[in-house]
DSSP file (Angstrom, degrees, kcal/mol; ACC not computed):
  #  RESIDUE AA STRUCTURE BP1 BP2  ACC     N-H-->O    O-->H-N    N-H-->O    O-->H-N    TCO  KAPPA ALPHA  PHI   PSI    X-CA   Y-CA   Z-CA
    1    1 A X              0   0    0      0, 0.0     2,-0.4     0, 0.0    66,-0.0   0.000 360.0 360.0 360.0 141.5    0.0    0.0    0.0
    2    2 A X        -     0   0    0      2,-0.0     2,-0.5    66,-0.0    62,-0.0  -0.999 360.0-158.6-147.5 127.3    1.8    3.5   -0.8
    3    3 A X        -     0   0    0     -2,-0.4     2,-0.6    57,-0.0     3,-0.0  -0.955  18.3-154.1-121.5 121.1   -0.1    6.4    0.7
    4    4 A X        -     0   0    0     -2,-0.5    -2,-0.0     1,-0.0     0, 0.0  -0.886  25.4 -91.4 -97.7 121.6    1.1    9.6   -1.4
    5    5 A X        -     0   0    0     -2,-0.6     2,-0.3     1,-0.1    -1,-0.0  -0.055  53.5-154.7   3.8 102.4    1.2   13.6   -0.5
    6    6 A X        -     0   0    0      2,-0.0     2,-0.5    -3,-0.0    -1,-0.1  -0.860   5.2-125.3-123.0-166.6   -2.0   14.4   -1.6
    7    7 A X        -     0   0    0     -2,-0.3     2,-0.4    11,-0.0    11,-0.1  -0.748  24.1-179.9-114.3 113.2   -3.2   18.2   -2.9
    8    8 A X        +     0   0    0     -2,-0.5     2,-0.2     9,-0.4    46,-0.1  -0.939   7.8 166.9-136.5 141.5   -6.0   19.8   -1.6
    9    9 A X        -     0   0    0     -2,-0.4     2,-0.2    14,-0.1     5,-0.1  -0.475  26.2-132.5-131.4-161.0   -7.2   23.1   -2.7
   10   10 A X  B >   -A   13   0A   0      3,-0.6     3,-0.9    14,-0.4    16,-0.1  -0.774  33.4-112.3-123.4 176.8  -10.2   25.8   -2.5
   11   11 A X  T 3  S+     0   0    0     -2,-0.2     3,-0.1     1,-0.2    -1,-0.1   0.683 101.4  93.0 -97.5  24.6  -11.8   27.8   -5.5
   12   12 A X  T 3  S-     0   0    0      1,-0.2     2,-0.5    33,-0.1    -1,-0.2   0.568  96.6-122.0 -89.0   5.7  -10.4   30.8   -3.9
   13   13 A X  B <  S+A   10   0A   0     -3,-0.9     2,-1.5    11,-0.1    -3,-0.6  -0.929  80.7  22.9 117.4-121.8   -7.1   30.3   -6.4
   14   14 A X  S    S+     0   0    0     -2,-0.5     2,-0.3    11,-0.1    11,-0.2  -0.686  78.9 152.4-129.2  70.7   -4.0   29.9   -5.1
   15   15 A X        -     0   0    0     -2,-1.5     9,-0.4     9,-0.9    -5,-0.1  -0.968  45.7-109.8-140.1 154.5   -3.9   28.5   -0.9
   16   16 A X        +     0   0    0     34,-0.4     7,-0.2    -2,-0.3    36,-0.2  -0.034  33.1 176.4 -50.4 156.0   -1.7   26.6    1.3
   17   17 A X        +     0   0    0      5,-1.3    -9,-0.4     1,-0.1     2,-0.3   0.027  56.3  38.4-157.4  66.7   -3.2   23.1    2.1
   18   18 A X  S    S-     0   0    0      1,-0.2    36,-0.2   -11,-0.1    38,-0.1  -0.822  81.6-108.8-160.3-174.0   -0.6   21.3    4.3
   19   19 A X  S    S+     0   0    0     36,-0.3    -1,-0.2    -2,-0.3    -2,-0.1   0.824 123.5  68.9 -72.3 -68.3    2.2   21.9    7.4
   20   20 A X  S    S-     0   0    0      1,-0.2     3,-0.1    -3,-0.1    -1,-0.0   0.664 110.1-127.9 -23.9 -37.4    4.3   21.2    3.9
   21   21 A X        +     0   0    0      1,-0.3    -1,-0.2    -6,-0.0    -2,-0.0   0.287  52.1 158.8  93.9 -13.3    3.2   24.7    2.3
   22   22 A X        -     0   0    0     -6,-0.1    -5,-1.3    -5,-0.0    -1,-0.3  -0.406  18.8-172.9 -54.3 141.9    2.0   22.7   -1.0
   23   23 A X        -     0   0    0     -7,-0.2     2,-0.3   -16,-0.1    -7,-0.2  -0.498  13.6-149.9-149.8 174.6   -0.3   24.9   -2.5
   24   24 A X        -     0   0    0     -9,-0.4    -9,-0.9    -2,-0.2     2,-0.6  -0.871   9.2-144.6-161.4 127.2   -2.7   24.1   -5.8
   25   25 A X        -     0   0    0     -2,-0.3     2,-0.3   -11,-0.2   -11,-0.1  -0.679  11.5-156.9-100.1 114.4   -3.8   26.7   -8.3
   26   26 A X        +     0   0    0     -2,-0.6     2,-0.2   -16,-0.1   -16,-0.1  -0.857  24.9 170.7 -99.2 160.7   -7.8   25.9   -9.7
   27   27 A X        -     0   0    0     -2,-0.3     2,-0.3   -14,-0.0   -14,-0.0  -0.864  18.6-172.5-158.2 151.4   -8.0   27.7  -13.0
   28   28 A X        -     0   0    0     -2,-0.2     2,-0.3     0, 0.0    -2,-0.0  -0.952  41.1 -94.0-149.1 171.5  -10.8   27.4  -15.6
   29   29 A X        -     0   0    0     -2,-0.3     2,-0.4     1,-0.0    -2,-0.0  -0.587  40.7-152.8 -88.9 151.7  -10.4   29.0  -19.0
   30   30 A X        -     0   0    0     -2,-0.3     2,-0.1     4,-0.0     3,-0.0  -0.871   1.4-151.1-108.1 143.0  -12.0   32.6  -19.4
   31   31 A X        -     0   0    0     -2,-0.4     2,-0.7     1,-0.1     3,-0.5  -0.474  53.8 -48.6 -86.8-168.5  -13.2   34.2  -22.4
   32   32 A X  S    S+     0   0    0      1,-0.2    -1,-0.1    -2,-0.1     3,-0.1  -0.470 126.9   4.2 -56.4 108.4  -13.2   38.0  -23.0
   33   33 A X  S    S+     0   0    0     -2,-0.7     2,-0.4     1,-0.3    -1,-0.2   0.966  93.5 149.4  85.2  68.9  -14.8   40.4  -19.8
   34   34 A X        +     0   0    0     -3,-0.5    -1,-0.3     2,-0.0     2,-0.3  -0.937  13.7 148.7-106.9 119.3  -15.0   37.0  -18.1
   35   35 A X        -     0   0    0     -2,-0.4     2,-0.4    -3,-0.1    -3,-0.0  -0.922  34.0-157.7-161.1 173.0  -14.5   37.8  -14.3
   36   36 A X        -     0   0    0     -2,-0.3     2,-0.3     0, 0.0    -2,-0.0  -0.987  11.4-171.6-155.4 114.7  -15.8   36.2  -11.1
   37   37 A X        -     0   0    0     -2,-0.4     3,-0.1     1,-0.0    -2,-0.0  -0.972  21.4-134.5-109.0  99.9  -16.1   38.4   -7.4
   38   38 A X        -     0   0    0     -2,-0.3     2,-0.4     1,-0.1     3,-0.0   0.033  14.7 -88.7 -60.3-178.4  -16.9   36.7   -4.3
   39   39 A X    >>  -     0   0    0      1,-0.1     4,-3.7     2,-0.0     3,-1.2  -0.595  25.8-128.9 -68.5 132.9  -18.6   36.9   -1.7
   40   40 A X  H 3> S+     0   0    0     -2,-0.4     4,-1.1     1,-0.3    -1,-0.1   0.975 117.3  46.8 -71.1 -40.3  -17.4   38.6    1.2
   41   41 A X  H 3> S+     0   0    0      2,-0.2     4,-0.7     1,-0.2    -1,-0.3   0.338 111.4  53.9 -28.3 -14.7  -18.5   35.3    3.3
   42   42 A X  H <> S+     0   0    0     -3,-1.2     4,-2.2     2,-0.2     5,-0.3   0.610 104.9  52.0 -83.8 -51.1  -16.7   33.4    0.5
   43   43 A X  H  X S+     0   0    0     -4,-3.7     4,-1.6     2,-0.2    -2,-0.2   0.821 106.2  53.6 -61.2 -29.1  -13.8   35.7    1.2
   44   44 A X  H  X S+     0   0    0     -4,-1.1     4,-0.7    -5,-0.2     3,-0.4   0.983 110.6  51.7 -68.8 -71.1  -13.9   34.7    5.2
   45   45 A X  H  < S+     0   0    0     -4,-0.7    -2,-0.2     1,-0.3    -1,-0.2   0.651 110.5  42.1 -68.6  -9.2  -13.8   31.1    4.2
   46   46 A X  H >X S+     0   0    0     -4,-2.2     3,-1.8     1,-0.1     4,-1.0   0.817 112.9  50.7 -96.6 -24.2  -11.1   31.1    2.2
   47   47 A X  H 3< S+     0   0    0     -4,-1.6    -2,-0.2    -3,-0.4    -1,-0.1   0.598 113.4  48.6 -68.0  -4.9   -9.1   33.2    4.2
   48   48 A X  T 3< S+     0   0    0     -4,-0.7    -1,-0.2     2,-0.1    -2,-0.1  -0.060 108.7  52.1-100.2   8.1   -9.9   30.9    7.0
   49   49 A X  T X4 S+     0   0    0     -3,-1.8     3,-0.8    -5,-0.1     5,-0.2   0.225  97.9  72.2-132.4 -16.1   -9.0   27.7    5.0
   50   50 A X  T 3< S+     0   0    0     -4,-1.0   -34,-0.4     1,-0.3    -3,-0.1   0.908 104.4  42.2 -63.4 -30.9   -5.4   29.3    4.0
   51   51 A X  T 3  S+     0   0    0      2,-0.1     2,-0.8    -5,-0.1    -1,-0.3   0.120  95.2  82.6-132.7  40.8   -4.6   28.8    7.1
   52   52 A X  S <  S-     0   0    0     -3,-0.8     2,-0.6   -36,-0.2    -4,-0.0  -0.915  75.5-109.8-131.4 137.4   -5.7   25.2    8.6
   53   53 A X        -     0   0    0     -2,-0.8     3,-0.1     1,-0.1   -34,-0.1  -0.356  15.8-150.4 -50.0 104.2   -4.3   22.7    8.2
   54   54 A X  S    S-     0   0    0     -2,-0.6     2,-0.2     1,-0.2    -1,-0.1   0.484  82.1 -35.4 -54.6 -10.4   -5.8   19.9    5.9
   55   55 A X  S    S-     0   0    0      0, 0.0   -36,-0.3     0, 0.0    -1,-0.2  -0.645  75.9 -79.5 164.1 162.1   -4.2   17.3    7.7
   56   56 A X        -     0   0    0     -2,-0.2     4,-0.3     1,-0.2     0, 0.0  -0.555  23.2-164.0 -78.2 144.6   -0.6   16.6    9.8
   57   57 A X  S  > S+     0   0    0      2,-0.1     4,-1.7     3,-0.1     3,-0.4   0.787  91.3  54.5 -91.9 -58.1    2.0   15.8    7.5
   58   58 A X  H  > S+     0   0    0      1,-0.2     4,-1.7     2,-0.2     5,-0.1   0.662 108.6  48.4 -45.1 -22.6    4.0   14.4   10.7
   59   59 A X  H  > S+     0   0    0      2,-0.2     4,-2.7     3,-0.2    -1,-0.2   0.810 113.2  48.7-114.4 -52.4    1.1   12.0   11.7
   60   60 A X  H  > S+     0   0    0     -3,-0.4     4,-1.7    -4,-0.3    -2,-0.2   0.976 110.4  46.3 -47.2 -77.4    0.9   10.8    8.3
   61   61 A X  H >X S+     0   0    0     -4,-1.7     3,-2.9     1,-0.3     4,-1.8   0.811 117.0  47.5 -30.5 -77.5    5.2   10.1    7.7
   62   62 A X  H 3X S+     0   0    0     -4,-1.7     4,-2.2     1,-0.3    -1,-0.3   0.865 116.5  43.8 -85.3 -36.0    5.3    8.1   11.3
   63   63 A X  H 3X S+     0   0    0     -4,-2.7     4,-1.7     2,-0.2    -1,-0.3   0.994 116.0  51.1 -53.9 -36.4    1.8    6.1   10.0
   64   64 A X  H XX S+     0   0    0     -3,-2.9     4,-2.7    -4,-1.7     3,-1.5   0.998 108.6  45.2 -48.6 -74.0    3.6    5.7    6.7
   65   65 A X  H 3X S+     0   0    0     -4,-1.8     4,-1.4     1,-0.3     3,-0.5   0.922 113.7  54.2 -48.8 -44.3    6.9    4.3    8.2
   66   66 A X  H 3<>S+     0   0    0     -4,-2.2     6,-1.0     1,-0.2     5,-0.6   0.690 108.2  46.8 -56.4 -16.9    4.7    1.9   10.4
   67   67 A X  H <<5S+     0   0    0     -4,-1.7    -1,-0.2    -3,-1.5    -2,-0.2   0.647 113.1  50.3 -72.3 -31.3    2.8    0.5    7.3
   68   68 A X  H  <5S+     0   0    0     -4,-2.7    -2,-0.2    -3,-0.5    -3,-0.1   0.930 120.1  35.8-103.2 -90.1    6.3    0.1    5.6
   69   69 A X  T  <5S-     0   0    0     -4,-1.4    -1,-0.2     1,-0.2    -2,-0.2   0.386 109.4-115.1 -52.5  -4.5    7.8   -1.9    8.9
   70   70 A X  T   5S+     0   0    0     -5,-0.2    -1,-0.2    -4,-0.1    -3,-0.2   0.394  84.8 114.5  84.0   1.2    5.0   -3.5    9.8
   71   71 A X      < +     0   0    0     -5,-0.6     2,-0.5    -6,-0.2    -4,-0.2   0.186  39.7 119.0 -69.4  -5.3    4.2   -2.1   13.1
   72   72 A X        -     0   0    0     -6,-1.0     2,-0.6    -8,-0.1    -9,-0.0  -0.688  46.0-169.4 -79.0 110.3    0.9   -0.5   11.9
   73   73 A X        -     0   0    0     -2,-0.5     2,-0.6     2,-0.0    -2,-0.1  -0.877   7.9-154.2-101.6 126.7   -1.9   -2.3   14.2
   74   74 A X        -     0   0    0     -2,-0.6     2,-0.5     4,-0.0    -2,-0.0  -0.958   7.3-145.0-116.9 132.3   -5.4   -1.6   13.0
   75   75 A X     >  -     0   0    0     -2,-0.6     4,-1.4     1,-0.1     3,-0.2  -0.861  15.3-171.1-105.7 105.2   -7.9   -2.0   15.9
   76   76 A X  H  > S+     0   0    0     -2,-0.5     4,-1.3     1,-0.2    -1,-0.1   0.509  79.2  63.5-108.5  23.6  -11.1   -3.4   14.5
   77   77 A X  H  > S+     0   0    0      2,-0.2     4,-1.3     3,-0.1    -1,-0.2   0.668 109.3  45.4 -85.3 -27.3  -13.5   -3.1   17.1
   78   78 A X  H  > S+     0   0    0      2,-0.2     4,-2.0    -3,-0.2    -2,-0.2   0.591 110.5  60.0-104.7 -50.6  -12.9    0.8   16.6
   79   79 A X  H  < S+     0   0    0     -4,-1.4     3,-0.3     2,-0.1    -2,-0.2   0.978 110.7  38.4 -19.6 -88.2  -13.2    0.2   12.6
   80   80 A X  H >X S+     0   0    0     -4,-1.3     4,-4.8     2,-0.2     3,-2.9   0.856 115.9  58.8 -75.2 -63.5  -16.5   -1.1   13.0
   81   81 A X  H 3X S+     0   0    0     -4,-1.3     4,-0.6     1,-0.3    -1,-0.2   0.815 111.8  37.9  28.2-104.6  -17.3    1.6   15.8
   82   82 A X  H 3< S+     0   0    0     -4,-2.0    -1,-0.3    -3,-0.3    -2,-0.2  -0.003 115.0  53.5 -79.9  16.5  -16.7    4.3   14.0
   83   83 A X  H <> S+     0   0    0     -3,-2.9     4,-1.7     3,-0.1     5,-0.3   0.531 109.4  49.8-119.6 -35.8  -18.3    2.9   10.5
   84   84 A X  H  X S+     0   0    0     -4,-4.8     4,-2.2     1,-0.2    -2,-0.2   0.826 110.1  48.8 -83.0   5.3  -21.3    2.1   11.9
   85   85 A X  H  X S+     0   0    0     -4,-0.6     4,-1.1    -5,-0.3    -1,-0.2   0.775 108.4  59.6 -71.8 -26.6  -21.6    5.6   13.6
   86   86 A X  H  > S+     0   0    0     -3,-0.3     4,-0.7     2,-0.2    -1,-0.2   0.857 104.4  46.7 -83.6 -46.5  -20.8    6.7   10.3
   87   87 A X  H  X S+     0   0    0     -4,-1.7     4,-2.3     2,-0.2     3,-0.3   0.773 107.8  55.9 -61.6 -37.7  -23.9    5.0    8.8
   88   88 A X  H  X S+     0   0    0     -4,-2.2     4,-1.7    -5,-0.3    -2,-0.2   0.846  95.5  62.0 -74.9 -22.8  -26.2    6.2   11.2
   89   89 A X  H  X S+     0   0    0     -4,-1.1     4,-1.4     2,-0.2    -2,-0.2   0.756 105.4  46.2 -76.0 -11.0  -25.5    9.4   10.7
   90   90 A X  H  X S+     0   0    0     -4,-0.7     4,-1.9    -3,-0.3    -2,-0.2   0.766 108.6  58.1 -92.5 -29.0  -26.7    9.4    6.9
   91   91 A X  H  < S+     0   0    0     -4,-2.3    -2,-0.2     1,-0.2    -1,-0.2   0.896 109.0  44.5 -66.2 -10.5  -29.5    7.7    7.8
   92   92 A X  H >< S+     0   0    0     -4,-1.7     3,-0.9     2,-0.2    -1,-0.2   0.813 112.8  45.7 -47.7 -44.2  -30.3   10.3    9.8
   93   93 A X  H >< S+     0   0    0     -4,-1.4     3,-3.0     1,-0.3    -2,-0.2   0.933 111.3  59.5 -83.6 -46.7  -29.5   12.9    7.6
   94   94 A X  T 3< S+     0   0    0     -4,-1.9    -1,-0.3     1,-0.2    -2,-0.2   0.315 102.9  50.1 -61.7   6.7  -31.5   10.8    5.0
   95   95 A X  T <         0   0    0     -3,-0.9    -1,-0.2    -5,-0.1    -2,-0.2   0.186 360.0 360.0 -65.4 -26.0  -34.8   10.8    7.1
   96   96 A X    <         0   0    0     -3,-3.0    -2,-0.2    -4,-0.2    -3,-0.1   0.585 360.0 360.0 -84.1 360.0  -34.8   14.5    7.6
């Protein structure tokens, strides 16, 4: 199993999304007088998404290197837990 760096970004252009600093630029093609203004509530959340973290890079490496050596223990009583918790909440949400 090989778990790769992966990129996550917003559509407010051009923001951090790791501890790494890796950053991803959305683009779409424009024509002529093409141009696109948020929201100032748009503007909050992306300026509020620039700077949290999408997930620990560190927490990731040390799972990685325990997958690799073989030290990675998966607890499936806590699996199962947390999957069926996971299902009841859309059938909840699928009820409303």
């Amino acid at each position: 199993m090989k778990i790769e760096n992966s990129k996550a970004g917003s559509i407010a252009g051009n923001l951090p999304s790791s501890k790494s600093g890796q950053k991803v630029e959305i683009s779409a093609p424009a024509g002529p007088g093409d141009s696109v203004e948020l929201s100032p509530q748009l503007q909050n959340i992306a300026k509020s998404l620039s700077t949290a973290d999408v997930f620990d890079t560190a927490r990731v490496e040390e799972i990685k290197q325990a997958i690799s050596e073989g030290r990675f223990v998966v607890n499936p009583e806590k699996v199962a837990d947390q999957l069926l918790e996971t299902v009841r909440d859309l059938i909840s949400k699928n009820q409303r």
